[in-house]
C-alpha positions as CSV (number, residue, x, y, z in Angstrom):
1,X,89.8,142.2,-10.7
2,X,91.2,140.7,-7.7
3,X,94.2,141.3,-5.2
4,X,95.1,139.1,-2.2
5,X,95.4,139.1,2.0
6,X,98.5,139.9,3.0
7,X,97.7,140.3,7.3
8,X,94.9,140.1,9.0
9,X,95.1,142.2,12.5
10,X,92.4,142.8,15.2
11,X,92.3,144.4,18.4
12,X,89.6,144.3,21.3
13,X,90.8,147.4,23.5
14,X,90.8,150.9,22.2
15,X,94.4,151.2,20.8
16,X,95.9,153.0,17.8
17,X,97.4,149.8,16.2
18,X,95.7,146.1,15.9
19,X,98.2,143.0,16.5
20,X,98.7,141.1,13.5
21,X,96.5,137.3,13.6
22,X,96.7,134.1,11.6
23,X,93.4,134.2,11.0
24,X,90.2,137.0,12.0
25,X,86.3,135.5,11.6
26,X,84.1,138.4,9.9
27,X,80.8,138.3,11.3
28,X,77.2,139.4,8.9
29,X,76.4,143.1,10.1
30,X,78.8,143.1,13.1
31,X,82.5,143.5,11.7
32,X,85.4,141.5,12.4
33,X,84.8,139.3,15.7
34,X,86.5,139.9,19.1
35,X,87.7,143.5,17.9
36,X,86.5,147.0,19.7
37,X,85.0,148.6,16.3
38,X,82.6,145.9,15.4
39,X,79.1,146.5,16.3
40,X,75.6,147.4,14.3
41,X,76.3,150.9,16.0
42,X,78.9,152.8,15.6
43,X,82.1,152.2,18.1
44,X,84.8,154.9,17.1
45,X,84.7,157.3,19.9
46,X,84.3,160.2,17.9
47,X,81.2,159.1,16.3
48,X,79.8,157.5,19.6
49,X,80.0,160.9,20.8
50,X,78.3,163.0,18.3
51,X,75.1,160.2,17.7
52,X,75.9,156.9,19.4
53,X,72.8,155.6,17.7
54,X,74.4,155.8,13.9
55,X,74.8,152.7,11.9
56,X,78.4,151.0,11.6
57,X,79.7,151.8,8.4
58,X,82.9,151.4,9.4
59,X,82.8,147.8,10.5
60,X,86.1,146.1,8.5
61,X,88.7,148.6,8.0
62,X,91.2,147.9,4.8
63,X,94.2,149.3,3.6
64,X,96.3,148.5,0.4
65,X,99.8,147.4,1.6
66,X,101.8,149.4,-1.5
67,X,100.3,152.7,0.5
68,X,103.6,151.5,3.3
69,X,106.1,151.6,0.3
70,X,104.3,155.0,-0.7
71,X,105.4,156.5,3.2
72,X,108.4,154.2,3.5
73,X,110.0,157.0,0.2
74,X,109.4,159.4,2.7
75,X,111.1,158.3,5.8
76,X,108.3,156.4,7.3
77,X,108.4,152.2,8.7
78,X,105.0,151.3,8.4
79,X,103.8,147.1,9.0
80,X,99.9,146.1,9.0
81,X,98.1,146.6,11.4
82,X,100.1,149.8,12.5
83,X,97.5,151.6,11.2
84,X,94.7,150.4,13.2
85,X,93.6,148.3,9.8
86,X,91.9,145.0,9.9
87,X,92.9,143.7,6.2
88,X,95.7,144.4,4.4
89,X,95.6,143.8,0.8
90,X,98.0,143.9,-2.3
91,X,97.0,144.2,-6.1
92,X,93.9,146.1,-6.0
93,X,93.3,149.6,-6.1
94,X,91.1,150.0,-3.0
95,X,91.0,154.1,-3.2
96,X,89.2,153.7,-6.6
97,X,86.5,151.5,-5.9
98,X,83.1,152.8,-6.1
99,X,80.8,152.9,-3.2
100,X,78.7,149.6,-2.8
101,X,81.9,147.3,-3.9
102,X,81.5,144.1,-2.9
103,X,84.4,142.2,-1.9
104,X,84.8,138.4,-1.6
105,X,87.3,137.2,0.7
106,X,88.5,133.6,0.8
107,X,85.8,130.8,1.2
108,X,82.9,132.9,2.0
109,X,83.5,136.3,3.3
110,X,81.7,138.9,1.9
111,X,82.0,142.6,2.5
112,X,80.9,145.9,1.1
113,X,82.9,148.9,0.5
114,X,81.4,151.9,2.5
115,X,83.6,154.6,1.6
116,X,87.3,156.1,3.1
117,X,88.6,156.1,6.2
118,X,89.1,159.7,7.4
119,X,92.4,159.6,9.0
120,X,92.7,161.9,12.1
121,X,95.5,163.3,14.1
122,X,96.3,159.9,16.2
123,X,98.2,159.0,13.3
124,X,101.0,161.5,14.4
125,X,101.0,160.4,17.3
126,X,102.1,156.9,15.7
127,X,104.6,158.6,13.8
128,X,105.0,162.7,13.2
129,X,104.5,164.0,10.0
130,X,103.2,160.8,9.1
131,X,99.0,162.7,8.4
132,X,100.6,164.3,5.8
133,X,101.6,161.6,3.8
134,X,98.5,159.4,3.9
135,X,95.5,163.0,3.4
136,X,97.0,165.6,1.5
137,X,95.1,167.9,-1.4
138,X,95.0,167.2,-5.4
139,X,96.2,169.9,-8.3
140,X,92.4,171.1,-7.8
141,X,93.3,171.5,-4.4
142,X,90.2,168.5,-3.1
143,X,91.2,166.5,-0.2
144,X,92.8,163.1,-0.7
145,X,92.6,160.3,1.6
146,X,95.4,157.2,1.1
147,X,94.5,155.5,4.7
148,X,92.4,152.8,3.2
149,X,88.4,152.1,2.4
150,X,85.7,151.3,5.2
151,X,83.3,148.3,4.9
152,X,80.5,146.4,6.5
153,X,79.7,142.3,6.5
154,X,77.4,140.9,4.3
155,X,78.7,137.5,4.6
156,X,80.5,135.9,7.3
157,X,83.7,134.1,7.5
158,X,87.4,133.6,8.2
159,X,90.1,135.7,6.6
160,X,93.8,134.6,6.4
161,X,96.9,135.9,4.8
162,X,97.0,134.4,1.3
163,X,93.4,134.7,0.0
164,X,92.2,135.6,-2.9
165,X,90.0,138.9,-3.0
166,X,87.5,138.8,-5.5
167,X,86.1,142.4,-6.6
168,X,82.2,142.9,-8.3
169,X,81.8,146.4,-8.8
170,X,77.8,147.8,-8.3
171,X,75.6,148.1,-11.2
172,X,74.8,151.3,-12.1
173,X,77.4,154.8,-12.2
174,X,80.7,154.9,-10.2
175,X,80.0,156.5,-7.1
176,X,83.5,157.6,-5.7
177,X,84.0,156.7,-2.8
178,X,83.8,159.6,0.2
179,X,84.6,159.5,4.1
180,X,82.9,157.8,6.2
């Protein structure tokens, strides 16, 4: 199984949406390098305030670039990095992976899938109406969330548009993956 980089974005203020970059350098059990979320600790402001002292299991954030066509049916422009994503990808089926994924990005990055991100109400603030396109309920009536899987580095490196993603699911059962 493997998919490919379409944009790489990273940001190093607090801000809803992360510039687009020709290249980002993952960092082992920090994140991605220069941006506001990386950190052993966690560093969304939410979390920082509940238990500042939790581990970062939210490190890379990635979303799947078909999920803009998905919103773009609806009436929404979305472009990476608009949603505050550090990787966007194309050809792999992010939402399904199971929890412990590892990923293997270009030369040498390596990171491993966490869970989903939990998308919150800033994302209406991007655009209105937009929350309910990307979390929304199932015929069983479970929350679904389309705003991408979380990770952490396990191997450093740089990440560019155009690489390969390399996918080696965990041994074991499928955990689904659950917000993180």
């Amino acid at each position: 199984m493997t998919g490919v980089v379409t944009a790489v974005s990273s940001n190093g203020a607090y801000s809803f949406t992360k510039p687009n970059r020709d290249s980002i350098r993952v960092l082992a059990g920090l994140g991605v390098e220069g941006d506001v979320h990386a950190g052993v600790t966690v560093k969304h402001r939410s979390r920082m305030a509940q238990d500042p002292t939790q581990p970062n299991l939210r490190q890379v954030h990635l979303i799947h670039e078909e999920l803009f066509t998905e919103v773009g049916a609806h009436g929404y422009e979305v472009a990476p990095g608009e949603l505050g994503e550090n990787i966007t990808t194309r050809g792999l089926d992010l939402l399904g992976l199971p929890v412990g994924t590892l990923l293997r990005i270009g030369d040498s990055a390596v990171l491993e899938v966490t869970g989903l991100r939990n998308p919150c109400r800033q994302i209406d603030g991007f655009q209105d109406g937009l929350l309910k396109q990307v979390v929304g309920r199932d015929e069983h009536g479970n929350v679904v969330r389309k705003a991408g899987i979380m990770s952490v580095v396990k191997e450093g490196g740089v990440v560019r548009p155009g690489d390969t993603i390399d996918v080696r699911l965990p041994d074991g059962p499928h955990r689904p993956l659950d917000r993180v």
